[in-house]
HTML snippet that shows the backbone in 3Dmol.js (N, CA, C, O; Angstrom):
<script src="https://3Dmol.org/build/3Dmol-min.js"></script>
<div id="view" style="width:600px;height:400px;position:relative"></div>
<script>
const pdb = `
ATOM      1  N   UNK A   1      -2.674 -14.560  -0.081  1.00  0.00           N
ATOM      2  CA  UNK A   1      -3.047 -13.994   1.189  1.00  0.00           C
ATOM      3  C   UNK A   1      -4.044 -14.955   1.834  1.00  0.00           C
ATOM      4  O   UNK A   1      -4.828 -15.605   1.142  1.00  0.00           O
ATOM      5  N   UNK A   2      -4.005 -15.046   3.280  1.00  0.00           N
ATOM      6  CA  UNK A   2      -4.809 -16.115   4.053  1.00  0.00           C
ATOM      7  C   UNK A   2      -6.446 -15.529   4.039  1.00  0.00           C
ATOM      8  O   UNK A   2      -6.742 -14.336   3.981  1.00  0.00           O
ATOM      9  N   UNK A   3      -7.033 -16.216   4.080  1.00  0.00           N
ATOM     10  CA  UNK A   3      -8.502 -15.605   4.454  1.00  0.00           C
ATOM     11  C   UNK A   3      -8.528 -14.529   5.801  1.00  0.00           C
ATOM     12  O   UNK A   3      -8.780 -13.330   5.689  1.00  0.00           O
ATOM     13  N   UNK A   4      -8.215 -15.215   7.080  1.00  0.00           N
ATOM     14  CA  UNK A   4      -7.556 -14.256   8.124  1.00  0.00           C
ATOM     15  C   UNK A   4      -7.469 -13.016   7.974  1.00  0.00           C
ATOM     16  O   UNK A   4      -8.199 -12.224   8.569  1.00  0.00           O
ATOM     17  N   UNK A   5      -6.085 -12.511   6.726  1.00  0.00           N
ATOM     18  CA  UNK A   5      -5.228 -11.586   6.751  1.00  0.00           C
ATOM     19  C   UNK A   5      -6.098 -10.923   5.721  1.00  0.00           C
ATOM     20  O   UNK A   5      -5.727  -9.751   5.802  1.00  0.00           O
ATOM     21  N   UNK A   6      -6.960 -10.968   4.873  1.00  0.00           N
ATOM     22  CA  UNK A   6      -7.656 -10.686   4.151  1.00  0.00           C
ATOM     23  C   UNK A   6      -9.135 -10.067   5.125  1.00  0.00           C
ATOM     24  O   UNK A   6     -10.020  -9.252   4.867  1.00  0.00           O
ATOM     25  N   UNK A   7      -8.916 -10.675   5.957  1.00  0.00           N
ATOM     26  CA  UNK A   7     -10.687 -10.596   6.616  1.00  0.00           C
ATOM     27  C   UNK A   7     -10.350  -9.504   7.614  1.00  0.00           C
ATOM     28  O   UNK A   7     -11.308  -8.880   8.070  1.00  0.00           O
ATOM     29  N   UNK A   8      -8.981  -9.143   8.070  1.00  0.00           N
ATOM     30  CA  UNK A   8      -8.712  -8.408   8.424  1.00  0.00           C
ATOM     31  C   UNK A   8      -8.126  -6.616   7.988  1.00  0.00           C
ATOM     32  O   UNK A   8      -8.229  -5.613   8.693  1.00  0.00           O
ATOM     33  N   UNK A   9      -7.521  -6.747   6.589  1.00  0.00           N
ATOM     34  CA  UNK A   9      -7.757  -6.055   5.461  1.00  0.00           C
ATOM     35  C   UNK A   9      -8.862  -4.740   5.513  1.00  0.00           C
ATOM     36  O   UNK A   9      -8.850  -3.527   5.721  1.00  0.00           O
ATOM     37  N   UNK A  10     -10.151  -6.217   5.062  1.00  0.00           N
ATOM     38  CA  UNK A  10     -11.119  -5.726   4.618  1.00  0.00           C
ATOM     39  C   UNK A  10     -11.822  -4.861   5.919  1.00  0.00           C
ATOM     40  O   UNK A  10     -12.251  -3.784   5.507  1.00  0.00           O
ATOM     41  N   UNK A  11     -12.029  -5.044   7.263  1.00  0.00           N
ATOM     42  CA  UNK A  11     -12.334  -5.179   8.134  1.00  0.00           C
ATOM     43  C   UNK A  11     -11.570  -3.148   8.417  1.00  0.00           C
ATOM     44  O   UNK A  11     -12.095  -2.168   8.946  1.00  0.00           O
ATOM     45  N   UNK A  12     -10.653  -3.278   7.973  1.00  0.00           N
ATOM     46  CA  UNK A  12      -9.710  -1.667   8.698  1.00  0.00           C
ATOM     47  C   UNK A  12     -10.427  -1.317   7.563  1.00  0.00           C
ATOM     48  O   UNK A  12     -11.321  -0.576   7.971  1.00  0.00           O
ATOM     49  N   UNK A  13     -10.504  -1.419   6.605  1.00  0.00           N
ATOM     50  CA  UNK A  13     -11.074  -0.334   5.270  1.00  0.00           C
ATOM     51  C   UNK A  13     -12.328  -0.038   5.551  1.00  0.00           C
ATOM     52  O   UNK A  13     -12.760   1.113   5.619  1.00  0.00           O
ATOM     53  N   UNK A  14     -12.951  -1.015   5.722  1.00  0.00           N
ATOM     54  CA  UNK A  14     -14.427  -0.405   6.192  1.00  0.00           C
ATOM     55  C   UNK A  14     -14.960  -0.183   7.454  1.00  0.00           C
ATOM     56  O   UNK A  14     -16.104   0.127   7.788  1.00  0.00           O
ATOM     57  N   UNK A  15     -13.746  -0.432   8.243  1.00  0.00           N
ATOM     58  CA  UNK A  15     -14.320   0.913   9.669  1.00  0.00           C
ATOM     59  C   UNK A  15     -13.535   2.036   9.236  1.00  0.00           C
ATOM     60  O   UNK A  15     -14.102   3.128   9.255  1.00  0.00           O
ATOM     61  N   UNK A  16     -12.356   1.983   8.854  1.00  0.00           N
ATOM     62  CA  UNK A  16     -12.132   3.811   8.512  1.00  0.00           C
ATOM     63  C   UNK A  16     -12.633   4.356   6.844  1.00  0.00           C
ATOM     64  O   UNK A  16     -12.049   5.106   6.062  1.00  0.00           O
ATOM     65  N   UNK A  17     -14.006   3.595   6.714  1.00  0.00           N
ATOM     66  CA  UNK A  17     -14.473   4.214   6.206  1.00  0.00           C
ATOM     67  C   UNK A  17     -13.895   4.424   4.222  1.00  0.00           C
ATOM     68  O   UNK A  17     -14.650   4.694   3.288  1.00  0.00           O
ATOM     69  N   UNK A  18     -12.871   4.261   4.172  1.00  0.00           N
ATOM     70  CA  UNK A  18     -11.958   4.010   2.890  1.00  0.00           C
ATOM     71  C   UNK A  18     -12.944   3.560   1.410  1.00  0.00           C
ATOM     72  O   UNK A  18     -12.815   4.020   0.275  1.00  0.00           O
ATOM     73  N   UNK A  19     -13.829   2.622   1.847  1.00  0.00           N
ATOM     74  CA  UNK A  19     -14.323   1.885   0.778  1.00  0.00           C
ATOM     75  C   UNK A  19     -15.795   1.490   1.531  1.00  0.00           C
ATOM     76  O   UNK A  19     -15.811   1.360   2.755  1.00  0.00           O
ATOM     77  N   UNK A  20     -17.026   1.308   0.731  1.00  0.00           N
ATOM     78  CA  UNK A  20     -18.355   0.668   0.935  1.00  0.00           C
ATOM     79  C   UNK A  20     -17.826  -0.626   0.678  1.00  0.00           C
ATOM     80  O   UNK A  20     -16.768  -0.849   0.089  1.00  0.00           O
ATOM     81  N   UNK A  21     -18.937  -1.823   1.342  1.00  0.00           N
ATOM     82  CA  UNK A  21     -18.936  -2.893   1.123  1.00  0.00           C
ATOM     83  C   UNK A  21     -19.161  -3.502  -0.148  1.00  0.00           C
ATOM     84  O   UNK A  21     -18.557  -4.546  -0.392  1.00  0.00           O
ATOM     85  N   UNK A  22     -19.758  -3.126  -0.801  1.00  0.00           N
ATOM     86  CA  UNK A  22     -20.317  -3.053  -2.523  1.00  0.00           C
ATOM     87  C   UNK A  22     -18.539  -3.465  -3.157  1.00  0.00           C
ATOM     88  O   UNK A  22     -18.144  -4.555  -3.573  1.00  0.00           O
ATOM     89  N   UNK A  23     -17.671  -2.014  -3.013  1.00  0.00           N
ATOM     90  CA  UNK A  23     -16.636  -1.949  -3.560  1.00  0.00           C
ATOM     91  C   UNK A  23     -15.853  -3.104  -3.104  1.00  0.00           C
ATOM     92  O   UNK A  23     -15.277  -3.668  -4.035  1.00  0.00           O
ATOM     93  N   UNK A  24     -15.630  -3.706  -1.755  1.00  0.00           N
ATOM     94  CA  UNK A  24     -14.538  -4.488  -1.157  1.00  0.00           C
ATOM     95  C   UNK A  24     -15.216  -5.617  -1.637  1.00  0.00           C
ATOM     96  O   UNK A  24     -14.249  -6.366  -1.776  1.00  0.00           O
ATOM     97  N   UNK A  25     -16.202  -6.282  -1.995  1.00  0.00           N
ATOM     98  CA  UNK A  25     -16.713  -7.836  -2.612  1.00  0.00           C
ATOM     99  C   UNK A  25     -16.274  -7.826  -3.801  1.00  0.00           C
ATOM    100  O   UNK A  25     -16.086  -8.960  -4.242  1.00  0.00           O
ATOM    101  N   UNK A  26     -15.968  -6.757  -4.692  1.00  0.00           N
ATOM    102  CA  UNK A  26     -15.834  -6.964  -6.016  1.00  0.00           C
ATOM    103  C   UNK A  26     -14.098  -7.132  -6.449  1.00  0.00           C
ATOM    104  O   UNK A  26     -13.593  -7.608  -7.465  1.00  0.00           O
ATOM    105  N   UNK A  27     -13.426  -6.493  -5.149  1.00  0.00           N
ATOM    106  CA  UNK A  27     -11.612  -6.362  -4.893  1.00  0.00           C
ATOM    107  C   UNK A  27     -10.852  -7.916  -5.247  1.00  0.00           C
ATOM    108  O   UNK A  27     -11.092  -8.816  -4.442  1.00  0.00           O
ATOM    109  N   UNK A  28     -10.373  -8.084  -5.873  1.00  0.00           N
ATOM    110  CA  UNK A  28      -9.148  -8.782  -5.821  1.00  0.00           C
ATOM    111  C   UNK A  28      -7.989  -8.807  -4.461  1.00  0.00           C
ATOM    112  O   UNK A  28      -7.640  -7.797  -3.851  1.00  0.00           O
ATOM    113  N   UNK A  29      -7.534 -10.143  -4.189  1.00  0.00           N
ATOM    114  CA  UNK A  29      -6.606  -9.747  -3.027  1.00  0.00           C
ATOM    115  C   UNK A  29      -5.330  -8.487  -3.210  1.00  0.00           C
ATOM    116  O   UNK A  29      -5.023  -7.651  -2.361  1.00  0.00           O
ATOM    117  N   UNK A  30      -4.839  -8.634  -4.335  1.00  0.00           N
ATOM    118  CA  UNK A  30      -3.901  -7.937  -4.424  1.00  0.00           C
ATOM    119  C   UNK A  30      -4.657  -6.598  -4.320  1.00  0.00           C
ATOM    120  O   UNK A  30      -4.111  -5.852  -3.507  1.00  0.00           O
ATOM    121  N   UNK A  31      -5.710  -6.093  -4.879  1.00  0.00           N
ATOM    122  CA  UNK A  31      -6.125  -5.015  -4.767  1.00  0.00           C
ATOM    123  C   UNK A  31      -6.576  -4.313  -3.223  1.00  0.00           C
ATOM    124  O   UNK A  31      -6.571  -3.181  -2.740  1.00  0.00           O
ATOM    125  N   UNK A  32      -6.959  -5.684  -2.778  1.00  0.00           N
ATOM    126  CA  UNK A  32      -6.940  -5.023  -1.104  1.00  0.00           C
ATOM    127  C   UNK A  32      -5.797  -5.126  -0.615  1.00  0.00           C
ATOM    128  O   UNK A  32      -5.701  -4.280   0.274  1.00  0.00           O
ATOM    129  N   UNK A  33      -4.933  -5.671  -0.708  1.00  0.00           N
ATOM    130  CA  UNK A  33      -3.510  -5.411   0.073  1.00  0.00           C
ATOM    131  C   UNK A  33      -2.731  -4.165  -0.668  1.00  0.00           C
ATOM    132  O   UNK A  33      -2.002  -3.271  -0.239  1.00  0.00           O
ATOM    133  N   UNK A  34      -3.117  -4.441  -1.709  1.00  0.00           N
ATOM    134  CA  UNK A  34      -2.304  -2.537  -2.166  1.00  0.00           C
ATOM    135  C   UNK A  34      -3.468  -1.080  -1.390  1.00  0.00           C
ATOM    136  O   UNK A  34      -2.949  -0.119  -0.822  1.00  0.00           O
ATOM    137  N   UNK A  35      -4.387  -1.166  -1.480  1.00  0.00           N
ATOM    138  CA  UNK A  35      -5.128  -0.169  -0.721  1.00  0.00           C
ATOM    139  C   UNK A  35      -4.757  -0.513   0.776  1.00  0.00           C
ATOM    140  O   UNK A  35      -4.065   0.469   1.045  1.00  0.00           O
ATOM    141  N   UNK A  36      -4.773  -1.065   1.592  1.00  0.00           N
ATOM    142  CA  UNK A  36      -4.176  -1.715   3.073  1.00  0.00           C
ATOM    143  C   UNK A  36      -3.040  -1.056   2.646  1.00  0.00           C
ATOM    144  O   UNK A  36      -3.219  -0.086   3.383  1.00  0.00           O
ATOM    145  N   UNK A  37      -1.858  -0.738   1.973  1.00  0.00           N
ATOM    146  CA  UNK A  37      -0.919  -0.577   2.311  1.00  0.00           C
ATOM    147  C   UNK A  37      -0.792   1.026   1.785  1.00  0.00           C
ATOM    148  O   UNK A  37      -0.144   1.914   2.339  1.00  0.00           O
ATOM    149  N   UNK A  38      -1.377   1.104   0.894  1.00  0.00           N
ATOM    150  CA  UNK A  38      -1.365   3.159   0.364  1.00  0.00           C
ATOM    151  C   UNK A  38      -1.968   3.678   1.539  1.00  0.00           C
ATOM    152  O   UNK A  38      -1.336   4.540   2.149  1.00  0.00           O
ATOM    153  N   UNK A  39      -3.237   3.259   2.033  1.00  0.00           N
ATOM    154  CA  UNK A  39      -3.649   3.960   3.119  1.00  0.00           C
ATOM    155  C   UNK A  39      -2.956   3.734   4.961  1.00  0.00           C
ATOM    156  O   UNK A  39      -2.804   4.639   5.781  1.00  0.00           O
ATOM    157  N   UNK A  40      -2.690   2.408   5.130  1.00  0.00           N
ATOM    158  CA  UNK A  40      -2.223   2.227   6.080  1.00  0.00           C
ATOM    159  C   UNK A  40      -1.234   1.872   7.075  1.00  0.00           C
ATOM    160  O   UNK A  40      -1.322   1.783   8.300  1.00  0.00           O
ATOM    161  N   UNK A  41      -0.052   1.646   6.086  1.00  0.00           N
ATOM    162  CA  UNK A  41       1.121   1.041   6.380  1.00  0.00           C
ATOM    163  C   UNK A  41       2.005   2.352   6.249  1.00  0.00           C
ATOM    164  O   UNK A  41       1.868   3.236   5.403  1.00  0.00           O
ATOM    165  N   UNK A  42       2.902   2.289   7.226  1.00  0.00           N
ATOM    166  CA  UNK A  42       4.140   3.433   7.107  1.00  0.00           C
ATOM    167  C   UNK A  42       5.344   3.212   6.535  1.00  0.00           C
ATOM    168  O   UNK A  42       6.083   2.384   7.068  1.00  0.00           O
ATOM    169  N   UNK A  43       5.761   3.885   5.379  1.00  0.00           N
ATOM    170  CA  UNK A  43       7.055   4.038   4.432  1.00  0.00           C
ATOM    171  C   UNK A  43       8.119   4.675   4.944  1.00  0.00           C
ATOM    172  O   UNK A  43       7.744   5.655   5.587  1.00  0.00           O
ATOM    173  N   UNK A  44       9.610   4.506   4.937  1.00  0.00           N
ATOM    174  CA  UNK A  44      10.387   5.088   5.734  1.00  0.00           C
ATOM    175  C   UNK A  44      10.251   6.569   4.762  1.00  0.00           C
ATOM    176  O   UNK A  44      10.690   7.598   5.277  1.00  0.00           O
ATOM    177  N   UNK A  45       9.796   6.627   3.721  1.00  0.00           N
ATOM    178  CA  UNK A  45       9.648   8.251   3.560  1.00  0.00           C
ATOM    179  C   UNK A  45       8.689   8.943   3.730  1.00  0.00           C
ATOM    180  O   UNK A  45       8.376  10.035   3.257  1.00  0.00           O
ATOM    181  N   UNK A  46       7.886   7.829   4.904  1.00  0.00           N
ATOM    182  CA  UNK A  46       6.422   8.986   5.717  1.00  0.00           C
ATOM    183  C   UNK A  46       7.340   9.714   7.049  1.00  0.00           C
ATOM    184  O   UNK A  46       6.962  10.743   7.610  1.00  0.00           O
ATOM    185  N   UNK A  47       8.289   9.152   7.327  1.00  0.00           N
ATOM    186  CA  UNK A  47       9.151   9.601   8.366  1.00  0.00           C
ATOM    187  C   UNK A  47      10.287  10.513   8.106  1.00  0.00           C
ATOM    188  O   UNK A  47      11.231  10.530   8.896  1.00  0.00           O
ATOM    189  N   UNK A  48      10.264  11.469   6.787  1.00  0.00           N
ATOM    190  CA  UNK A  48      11.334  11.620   6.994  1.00  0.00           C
ATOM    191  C   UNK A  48      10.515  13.156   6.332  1.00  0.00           C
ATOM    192  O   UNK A  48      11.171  14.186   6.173  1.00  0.00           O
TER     193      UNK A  48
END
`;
const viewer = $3Dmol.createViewer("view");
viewer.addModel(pdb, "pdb");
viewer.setStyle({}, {cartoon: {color: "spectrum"}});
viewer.zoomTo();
viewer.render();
</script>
């Protein structure tokens, strides 16, 4: 993951509040892109 796409990540989690800053320094990328995506990305079986 790019720094960018990462800085942006981190950036939605901690304005909606999801995670303290404490928690997101200690994250692995993969670990913020799997939370980015449980909390914020839509599954075609959120639509159905």
């Amino acid at each position: 993951m790019s720094q960018t796409e990462r800085d942006y990540r981190v950036e939605h989690l901690l304005d909606n509040h999801k995670f303290n800053e404490k928690e997101i320094v200690s994250m692995s990328d993969e670990q913020i892109e799997y939370f980015h995506w449980l909390y914020f990305e839509e599954s075609v079986y959120d639509l159905m």
